[in-house]
C-alpha positions in Angstrom: 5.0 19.1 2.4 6.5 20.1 -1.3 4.6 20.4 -4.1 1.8 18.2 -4.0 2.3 14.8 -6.4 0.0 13.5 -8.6 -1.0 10.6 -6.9 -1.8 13.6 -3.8 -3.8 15.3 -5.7 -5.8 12.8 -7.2 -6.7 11.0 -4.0 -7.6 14.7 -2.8 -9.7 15.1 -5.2 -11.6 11.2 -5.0 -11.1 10.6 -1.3 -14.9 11.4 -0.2 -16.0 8.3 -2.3 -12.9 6.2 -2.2 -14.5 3.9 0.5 -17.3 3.6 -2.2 -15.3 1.1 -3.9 -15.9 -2.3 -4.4 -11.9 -3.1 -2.7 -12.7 -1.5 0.3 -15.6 -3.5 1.4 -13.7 -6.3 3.0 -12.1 -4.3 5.5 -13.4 -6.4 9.1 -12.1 -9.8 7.0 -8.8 -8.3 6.0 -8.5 -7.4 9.6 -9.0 -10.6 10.8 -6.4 -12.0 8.4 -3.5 -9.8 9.3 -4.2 -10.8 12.6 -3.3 -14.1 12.1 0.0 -13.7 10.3 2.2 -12.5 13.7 0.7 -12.3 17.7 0.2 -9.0 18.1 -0.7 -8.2 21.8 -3.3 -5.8 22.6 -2.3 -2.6 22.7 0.6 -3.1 20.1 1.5 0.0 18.7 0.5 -0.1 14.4 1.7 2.0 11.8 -0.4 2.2 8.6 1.5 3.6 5.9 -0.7 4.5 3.0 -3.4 4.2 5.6 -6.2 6.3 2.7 -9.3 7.1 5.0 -8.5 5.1 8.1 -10.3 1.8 7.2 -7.5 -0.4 8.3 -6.4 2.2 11.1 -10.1 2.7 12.2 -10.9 -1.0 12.8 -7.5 -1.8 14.3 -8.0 0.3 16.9 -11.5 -0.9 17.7 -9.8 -3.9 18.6 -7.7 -2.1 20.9 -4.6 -1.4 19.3 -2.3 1.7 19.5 -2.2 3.3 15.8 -1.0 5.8 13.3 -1.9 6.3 10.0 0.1 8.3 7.8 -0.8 9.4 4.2 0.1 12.2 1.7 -3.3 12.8 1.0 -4.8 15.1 3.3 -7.9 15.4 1.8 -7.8 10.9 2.8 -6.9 12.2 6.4 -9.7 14.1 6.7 -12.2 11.5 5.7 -10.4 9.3 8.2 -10.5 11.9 11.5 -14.3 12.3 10.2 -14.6 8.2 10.8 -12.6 7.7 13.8 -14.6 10.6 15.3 -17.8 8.9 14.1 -16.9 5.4 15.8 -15.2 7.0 19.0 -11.3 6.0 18.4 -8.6 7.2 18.5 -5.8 7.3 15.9 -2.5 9.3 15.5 -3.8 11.0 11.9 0.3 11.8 10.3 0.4 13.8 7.2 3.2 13.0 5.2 4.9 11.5 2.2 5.8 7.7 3.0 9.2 8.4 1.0 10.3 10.8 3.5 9.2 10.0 7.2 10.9 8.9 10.8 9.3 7.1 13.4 10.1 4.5 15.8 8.6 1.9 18.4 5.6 0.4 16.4 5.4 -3.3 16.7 3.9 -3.8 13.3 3.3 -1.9 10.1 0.9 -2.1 7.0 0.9 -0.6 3.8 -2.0 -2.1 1.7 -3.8 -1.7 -1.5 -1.2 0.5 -3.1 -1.9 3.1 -0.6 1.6 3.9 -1.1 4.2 1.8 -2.7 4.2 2.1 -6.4 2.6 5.4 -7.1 6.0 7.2 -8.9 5.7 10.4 -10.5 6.7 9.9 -14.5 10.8 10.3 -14.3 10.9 9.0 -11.1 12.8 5.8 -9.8 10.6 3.3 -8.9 13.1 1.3 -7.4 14.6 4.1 -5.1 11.1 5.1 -4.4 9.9 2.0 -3.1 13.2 1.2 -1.4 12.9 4.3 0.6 9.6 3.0 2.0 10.8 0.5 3.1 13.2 1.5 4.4 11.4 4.4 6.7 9.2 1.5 7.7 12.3 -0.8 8.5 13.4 2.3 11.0 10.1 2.9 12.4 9.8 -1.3 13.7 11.5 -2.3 16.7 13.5 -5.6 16.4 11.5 -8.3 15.1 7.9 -6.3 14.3 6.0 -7.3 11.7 5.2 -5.6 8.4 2.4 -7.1 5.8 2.2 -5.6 2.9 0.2 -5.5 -0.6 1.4 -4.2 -4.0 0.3 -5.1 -7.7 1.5 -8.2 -9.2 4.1 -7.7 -12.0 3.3 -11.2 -13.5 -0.6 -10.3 -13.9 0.6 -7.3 -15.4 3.1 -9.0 -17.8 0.9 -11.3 -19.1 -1.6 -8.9 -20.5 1.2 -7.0 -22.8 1.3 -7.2 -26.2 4.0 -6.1 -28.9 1.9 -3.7 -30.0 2.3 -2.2 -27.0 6.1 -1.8 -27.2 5.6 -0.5 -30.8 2.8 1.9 -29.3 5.4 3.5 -26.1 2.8 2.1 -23.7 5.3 -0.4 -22.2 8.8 -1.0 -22.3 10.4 -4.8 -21.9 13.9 -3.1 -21.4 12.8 -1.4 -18.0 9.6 -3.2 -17.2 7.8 0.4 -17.2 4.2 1.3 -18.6 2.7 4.8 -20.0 0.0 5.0 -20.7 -4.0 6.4 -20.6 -6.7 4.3 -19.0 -10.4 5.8 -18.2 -11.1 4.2 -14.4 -14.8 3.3 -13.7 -15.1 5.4 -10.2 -17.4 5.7 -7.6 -18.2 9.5 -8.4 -17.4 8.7 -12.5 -15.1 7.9 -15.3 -12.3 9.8 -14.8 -9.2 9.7 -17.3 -6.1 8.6 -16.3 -2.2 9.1 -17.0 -0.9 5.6 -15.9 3.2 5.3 -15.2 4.1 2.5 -13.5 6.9 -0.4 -13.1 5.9 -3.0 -12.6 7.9 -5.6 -9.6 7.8 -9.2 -10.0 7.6 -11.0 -6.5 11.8 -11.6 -6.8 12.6 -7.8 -6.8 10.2 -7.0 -3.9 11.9 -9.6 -1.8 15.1 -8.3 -3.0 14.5 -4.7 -2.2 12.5 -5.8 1.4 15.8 -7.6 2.2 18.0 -4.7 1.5 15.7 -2.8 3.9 16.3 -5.4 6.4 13.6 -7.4 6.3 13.0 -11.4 6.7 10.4 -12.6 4.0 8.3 -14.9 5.7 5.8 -15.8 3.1 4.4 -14.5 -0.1 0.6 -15.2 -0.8 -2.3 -13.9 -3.0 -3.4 -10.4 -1.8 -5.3 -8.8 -4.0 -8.7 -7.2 -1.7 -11.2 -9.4 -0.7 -9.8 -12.7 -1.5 -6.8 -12.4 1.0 -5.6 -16.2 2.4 -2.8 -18.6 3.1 -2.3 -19.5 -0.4 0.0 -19.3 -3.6 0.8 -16.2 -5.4 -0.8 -17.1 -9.0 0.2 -15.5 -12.2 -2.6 -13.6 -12.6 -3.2 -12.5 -9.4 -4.3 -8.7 -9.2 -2.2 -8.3 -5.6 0.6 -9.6 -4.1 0.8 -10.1 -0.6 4.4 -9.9 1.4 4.6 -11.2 5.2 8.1 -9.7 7.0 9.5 -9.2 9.8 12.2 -7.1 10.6 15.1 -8.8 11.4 16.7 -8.4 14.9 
């Protein structure tokens, strides 16, 4: 690994209470969902990208499944060993940056609740960031496997700017990138944060999933806990994205 990133370090730093918040208390429904979206035999082979402590991972392979999770935070990868341990699994634990991986042979792949697409250094292309995901998970399907995923919703976003904004730095219209400080409400505290982000409207996603040869199936409401067959609205927290790679 290089230099660790922001985004590493802070999930270091939060990931013994990160399955203290209120998002991650869904996790058996959100299970159940996915599993609805594609058959996926037993014993499938699952690749969680973003995977955080194991919550997805862990529960998918309770039900049988084959799966790695791979993060660039180790200090989420050892909360996850910790719970897989604790409920006698076993999951392929892969530290490393999403942007920069190669595997091959999984019949599905996940990346949810920004566990990894999105979180750009300031500088940093978003675009080429996010394309490179998806990319590496493009590679790692075999013909045809299924990849959900779940990243913010660049409408929601949109609709809570103000001019004042632009005036302010915090957001510019011409790129569709914010700056700015926020103080988050977490499990262990408030804890100030330096907020760069651009924000994708569901268009661009499909675009850039397409270019990474991918077949959009279906975009629906996805932000955590409320995840269904239903309509992506405008102020929608998450976006949800249901692909397969094509053959």
């Amino acid at each position: 690994m290089t230099q660790p990133r922001e985004w590493q370090r802070f999930f270091d730093a939060h990931a013994e209470h990160y399955d203290e918040n209120g998002f991650a208390q869904h996790t058996e429904a959100e299970v159940d969902f996915l599993l609805t979206l594609y058959p996926i035999l037993p014993g499938a082979r699952i690749l969680d990208v973003g995977c955080g402590t194991g919550r997805h991972s862990i529960a998918l392979a309770q039900r049988g499944f084959r799966v790695t999770g791979l993060d660039i935070s180790a200090g989420m990868l050892s909360v996850a060993r910790e719970k897989a341990e604790a409920a006698g699994v076993s999951v392929e634990w892969m530290h490393a940056d999403a942007t920069r991986f190669s595997l091959s042979g999984f019949d599905m792949a996940i990346c949810l609740c920004e566990g990894a697409v999105g979180l750009i250094e300031k500088g940093e292309d978003a675009e080429a960031h996010d394309a490179s995901i998806f990319s590496n998970i493009a590679a790692s399907l075999r013909p045809n496997g299924a990849f959900v995923m779940t990243a913010l919703n660049g409408y929601s976003v949109i609709r809570q700017m103000k001019d004042e904004f632009i005036a302010e730095g915090r957001f510019d219209p011409d790129t569709m990138i914010s700056n700015y400080t926020d103080e988050w409400d977490l499990p262990e505290g408030l804890t100030l944060m330096t907020i760069h982000e651009r924000l994708f409207i569901a268009p661009e996603v499909i675009r850039m999933l397409r270019a990474a040869g991918f077949t959009v199936d279906n975009v629906f409401g996805g932000t955590a806990g409320h995840w269904a067959r239903r309509f992506l609205s405008l102020d929608e927290v998450e976006a949800m994205f249901v692909c397969r790679k094509r053959g």
